[in-house]
Structure formats: C-alpha cells, structure tokens
C-alpha positions as CSV (number, residue, x, y, z in Angstrom):
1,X,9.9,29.4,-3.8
2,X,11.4,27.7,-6.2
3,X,14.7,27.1,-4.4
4,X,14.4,23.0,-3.6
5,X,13.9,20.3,-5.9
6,X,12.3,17.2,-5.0
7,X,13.9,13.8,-6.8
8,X,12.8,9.8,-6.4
9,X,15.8,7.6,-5.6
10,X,15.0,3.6,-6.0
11,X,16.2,1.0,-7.5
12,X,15.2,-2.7,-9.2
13,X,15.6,-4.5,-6.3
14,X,14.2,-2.1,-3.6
15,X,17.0,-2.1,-1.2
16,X,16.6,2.0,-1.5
17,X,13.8,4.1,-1.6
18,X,14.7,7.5,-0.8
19,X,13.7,11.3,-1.8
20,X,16.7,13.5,-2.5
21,X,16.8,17.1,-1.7
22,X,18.2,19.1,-4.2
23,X,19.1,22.7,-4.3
24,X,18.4,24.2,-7.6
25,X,21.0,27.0,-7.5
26,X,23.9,24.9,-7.2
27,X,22.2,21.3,-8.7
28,X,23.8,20.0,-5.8
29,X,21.8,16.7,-3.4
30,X,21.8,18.8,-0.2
31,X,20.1,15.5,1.5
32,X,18.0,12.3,1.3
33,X,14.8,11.2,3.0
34,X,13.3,7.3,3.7
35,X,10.4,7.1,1.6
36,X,7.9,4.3,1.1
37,X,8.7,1.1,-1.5
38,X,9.4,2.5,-5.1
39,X,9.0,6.0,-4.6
40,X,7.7,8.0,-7.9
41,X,8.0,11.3,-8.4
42,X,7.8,13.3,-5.4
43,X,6.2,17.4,-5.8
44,X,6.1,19.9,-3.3
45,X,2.9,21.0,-1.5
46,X,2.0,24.6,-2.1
47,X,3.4,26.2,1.0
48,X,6.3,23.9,0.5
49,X,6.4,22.1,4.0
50,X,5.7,18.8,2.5
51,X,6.5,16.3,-0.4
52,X,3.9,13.8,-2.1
53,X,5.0,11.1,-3.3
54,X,3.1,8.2,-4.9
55,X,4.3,4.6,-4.2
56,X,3.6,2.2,-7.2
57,X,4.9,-1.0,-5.5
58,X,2.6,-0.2,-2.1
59,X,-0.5,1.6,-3.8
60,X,0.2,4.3,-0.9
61,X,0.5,7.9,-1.6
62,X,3.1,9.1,1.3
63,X,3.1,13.1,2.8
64,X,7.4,13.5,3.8
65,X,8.2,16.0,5.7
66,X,12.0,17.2,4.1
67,X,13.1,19.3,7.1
68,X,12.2,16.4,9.6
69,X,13.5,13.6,7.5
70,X,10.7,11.8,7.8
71,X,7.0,10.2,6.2
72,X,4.8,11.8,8.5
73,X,1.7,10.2,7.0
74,X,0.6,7.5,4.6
75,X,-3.1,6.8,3.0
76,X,-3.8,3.2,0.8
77,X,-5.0,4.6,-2.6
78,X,-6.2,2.3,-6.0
79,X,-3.3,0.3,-7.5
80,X,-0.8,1.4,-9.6
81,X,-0.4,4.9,-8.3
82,X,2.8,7.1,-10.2
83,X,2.4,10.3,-10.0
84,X,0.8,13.1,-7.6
85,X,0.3,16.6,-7.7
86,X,-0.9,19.1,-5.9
87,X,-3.9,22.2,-6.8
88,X,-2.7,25.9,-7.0
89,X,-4.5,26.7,-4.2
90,X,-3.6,23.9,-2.3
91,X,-6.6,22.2,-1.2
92,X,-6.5,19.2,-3.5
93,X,-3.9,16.2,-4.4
94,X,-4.1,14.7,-7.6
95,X,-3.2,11.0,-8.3
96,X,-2.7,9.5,-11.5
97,X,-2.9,5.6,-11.6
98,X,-0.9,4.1,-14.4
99,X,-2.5,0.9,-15.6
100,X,-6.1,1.4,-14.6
101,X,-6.5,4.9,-16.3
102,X,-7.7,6.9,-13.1
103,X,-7.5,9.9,-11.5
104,X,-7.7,10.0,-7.7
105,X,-8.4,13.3,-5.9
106,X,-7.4,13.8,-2.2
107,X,-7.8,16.3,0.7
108,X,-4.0,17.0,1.7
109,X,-5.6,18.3,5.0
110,X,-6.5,14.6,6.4
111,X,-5.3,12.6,2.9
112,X,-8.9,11.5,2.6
113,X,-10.2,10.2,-0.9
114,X,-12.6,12.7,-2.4
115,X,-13.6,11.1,-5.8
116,X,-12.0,9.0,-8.3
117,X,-12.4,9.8,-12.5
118,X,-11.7,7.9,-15.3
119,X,-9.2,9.2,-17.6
120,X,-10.4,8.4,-21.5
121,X,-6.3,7.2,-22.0
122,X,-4.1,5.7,-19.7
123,X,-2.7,8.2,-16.9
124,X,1.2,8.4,-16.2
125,X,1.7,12.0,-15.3
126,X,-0.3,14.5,-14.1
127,X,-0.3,18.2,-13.7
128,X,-2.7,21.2,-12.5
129,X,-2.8,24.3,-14.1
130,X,-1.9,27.8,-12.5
131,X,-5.5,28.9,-12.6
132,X,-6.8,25.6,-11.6
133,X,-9.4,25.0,-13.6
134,X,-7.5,22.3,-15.8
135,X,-6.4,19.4,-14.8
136,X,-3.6,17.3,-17.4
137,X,-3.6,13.8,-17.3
138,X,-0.4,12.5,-19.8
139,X,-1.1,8.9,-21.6
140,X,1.4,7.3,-22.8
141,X,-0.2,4.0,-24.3
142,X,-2.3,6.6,-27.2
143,X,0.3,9.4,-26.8
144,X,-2.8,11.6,-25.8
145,X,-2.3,14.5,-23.0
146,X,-6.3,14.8,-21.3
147,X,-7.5,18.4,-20.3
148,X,-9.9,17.5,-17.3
149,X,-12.2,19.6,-15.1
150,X,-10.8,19.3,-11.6
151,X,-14.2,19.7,-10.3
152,X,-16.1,17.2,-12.5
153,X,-13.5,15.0,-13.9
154,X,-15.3,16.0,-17.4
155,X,-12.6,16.0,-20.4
156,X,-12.8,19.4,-21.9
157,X,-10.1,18.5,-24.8
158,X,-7.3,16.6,-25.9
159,X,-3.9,17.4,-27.1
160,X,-2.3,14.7,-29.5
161,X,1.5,14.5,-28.6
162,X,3.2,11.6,-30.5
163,X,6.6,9.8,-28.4
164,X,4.7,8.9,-25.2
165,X,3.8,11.3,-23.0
166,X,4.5,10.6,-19.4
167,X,5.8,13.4,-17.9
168,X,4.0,16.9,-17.4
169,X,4.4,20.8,-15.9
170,X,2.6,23.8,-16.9
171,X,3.9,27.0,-17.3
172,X,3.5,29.7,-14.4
173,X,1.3,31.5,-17.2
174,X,-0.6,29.2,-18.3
175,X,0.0,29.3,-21.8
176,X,1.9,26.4,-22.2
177,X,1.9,22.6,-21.1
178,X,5.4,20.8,-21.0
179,X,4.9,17.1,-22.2
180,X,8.2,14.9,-21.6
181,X,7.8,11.8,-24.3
182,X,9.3,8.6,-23.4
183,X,10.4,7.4,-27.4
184,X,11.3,10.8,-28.6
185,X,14.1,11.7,-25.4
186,X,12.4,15.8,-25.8
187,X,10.1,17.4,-23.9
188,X,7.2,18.6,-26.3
189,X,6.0,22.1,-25.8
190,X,1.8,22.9,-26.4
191,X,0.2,25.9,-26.9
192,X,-2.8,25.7,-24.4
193,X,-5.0,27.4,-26.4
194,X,-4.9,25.2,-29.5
195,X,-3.3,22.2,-28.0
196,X,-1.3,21.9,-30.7
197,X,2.6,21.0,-30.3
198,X,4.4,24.0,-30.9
199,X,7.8,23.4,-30.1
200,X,10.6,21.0,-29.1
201,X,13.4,20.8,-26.5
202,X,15.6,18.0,-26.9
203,X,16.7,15.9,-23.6
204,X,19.7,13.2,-22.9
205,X,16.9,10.7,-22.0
206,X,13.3,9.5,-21.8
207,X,12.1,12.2,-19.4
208,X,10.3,11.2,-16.1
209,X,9.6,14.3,-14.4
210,X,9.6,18.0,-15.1
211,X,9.4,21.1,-12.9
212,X,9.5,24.9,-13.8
213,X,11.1,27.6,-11.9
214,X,8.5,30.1,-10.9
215,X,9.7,32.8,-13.4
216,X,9.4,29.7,-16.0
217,X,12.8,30.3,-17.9
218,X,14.0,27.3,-16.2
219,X,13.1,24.0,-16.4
220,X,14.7,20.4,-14.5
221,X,13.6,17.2,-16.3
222,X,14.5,14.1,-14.7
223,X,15.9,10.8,-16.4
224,X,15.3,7.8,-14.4
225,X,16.7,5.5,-16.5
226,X,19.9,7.6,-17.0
227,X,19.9,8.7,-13.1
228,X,20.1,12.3,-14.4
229,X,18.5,15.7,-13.6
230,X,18.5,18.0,-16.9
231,X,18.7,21.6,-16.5
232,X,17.0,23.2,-19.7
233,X,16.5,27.0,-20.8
234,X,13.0,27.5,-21.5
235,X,12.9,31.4,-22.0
C-alpha cells in the first residue's frame, strides 16, 4: 500500500547485514531486521507480507518476514545475485545476477528455480512492468536497459541510457521506466513506447534503488554510497 519502504543496511566488513523498515510518511526507520551476508536491495512481495532480498556475498536470495523480524526462508541461487523483484501478479520472483549477465526466475510459493535467461548486457537491476508482460533488466557495463519477455526471456527492445544504469522502477501506468545511472548521480526517465530518454531528475548520489508510490508522484531513490534515501517529486 505504499506505506513501508524496504532499505539494505551492510557494511565493508560485514559485521551488519540488516533490512530497515522505513515509513514513507514520516521518512522515519521504524525498525531493522537480520538479513543474510551483504543484503541488496530488498522489495516487497505483492500482498506485502514479505521482503526479497538478494545476497551477493552468499548467492542466496532470502524471503524476511518484517512483522516477525525474521528470514523465514532461504534458496542457493547462481552467483552474483543483486537484485530481485517480484511479478504484478505475484506469482514470479525475478533475479538479476550482476557479473554473469542472467536472469533467474523463481516460484515465491516454494522459492523453486523456474528457468534462468541470458541478458544480452550485464544485469544489475531489474524491474517488472504493471501489466507484466515486460520484464527490465538494467546494464551498467553498456549502459543498456533490456526489455525482456517474462515468459520466454526473448529481448523485445532496448533502451540506450548513457551514466550506467543500475537501478530500475516502472511507473504504476506503465508509460514510463525510471533508470537510476551510477556516473550521472540522476535518475533518467524513458518513454516506454519509444524507449527513448525523455527526462532527467537530478539525485545527491549514484542511485542504488528506486521505488514509486502507487499514485507514482512520489519517488525514494536510495544512495548506498552516501547512506541516503532521496525523496523526489515525480508528478
């Protein structure tokens, strides 16, 4: 609903791994979760009763449980593992594997390993549209965004977004893709129907993450590097 925000806390040496809690009306960290080795970039599932959160250090995609406090399950996945996300409908996770290019698909019902596709680029970020029937696959290394079918892992087109691209959302319409760029500290905006970059927001930092309130006016871009969450105006 819109109301909780989900943030990775680690650091270089791994004495924390945590998941932080935050509420988005107040910005405020309400509370903090354990959370496997190097936790990236943990999402909500779509009824919101769980987090995903992909472990690069482990290869282990972990399903938290924020009310409990707690990892209530963990699955071994490929290496390199950075980012999840879940389908609209619910009945798919998404993986994207940073250094080996893939894209991992799992039941969230019993975190089983469906199929695996390779991404044409590398894969930092990814991102499932609101219809579901496009799945966006960031690259950093060719600053390309890939527009896959979820079903078939086919590439159905590309989107050139220069800066390093390795942080996604969609809008709730659809029309729009949100593509944080590492070099450029903005999150690039893309007109889905051309994807063509048709705007710019500027950020205080390379972005990491991005989310988009429900009514899409709002936007929260993380900034790992800068331990900051951005709060940015996107109507």
């Amino acid at each position: 609903d819109g109301s909780r925000a989900y943030v990775s806390i680690s650091d270089t040496d791994g004495d924390q791994s945590l998941i932080g809690i935050v509420d988005t009306a107040t910005n405020r960290l309400l509370s903090t979760v354990p959370a496997t080795d190097d936790p990236l970039l943990a999402v909500p599932s779509k009824d919101g009763r769980f987090a995903y959160v992909a472990s690069r250090q482990s290869a282990k995609l972990d399903e938290v449980d924020p009310a409990a406090g707690v990892v209530t399950r963990s699955v071994p996945v490929a290496r390199d593992p950075v980012a999840a996300a879940p389908a609209p409908d619910g009945d798919r996770v998404y993986l994207a594997h940073r250094d080996t290019g893939l894209l991992t698909v799992l039941d969230p019902n019993s975190l089983t390993v469906l199929g695996t596709y390779q991404v044409s680029g590398d894969a930092q970020a990814v991102a499932a549209a609101p219809g579901g029937g496009q799945i966006a696959v960031a690259g950093p290394d060719d600053d390309t965004v890939s527009i896959l079918d979820p079903d078939s892992g086919r590439e159905l087109a590309t989107a050139q977004v220069d800066g390093g691209p390795s942080a996604l959302a969609w809008a709730p319409d659809g029309k729009h893709l949100y593509v944080g760029v590492e070099t450029g500290e903005a999150v690039r905006v893309v007109d889905t129907t051309t994807w063509q970059v048709v705007g710019s927001v500027p950020t205080d930092d390379a972005p990491t993450s991005i989310a988009v309130s429900p009514d899409g006016r709002t936007g929260w871009v993380t900034a790992s590097d800068a331990g900051t969450v951005a709060v940015l105006d996107l109507a």
